[in-house]
C-alpha positions in Angstrom: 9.8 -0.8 -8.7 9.4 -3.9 -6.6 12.8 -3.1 -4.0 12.2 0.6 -4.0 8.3 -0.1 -2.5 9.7 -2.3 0.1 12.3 0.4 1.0 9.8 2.8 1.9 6.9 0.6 3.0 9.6 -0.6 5.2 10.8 3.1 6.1 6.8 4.2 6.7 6.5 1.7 9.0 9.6 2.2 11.2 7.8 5.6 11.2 4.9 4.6 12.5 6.1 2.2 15.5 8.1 4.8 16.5 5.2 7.1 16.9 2.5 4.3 17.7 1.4 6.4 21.4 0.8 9.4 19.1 -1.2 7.9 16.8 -3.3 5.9 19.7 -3.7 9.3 21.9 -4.7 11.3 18.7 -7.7 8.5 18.0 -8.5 8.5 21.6 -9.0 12.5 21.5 -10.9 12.9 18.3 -13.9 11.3 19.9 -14.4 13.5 22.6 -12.4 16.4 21.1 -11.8 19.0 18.0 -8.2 19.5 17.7 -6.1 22.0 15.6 -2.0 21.4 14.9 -0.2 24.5 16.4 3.6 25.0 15.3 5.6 25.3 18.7 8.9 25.3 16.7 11.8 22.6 17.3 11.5 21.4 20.7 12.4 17.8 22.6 9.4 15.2 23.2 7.8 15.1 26.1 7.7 12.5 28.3 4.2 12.7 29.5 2.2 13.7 26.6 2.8 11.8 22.9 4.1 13.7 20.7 5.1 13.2 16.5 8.1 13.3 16.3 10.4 14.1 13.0 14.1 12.8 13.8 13.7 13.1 17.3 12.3 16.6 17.8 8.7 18.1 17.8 7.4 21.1 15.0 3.6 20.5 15.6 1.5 20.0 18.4 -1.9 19.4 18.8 -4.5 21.6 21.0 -7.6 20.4 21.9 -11.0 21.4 23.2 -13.3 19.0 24.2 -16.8 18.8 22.7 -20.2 20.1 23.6 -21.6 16.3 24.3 -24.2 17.8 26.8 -26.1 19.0 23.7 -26.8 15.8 22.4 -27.8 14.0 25.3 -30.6 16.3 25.4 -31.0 16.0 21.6 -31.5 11.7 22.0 -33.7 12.3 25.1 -36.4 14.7 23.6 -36.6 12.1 20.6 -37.8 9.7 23.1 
């Protein structure tokens, strides 16, 4: 059990260097934004926009909308 956890701990985390700007971008976004995964079929990566990628191509993207943050400020400001 002890080689095979390595193997894929080791295998996760090649994964997840490779796609470190993804996973930074899609932290950034879900505090000023909902986002919902749309399937955009096999395509190539973008250069401008991070993307996850699965052996070098892209199956999901993410589409986002940016929140109503207007309605809290007003929400704080009456409590004051």
């Amino acid at each position: 059990m002890g080689v095979e956890t390595l193997i894929i701990g080791f295998i996760f985390n090649l994964y997840t260097l490779d796609n470190i700007d993804f996973f930074h971008q899609r932290a950034n976004n879900n505090k000023t934004m909902t986002c919902v995964w749309e399937y955009v079929g096999k395509q190539k990566p973008a250069l401008h926009n991070p993307s996850l990628t699965l052996l070098g191509n892209v199956y999901y993207k993410q589409k986002c909308v940016r929140k109503d943050l207007d309605k809290w400020k007003n929400f704080f400001y009456y409590l004051w």
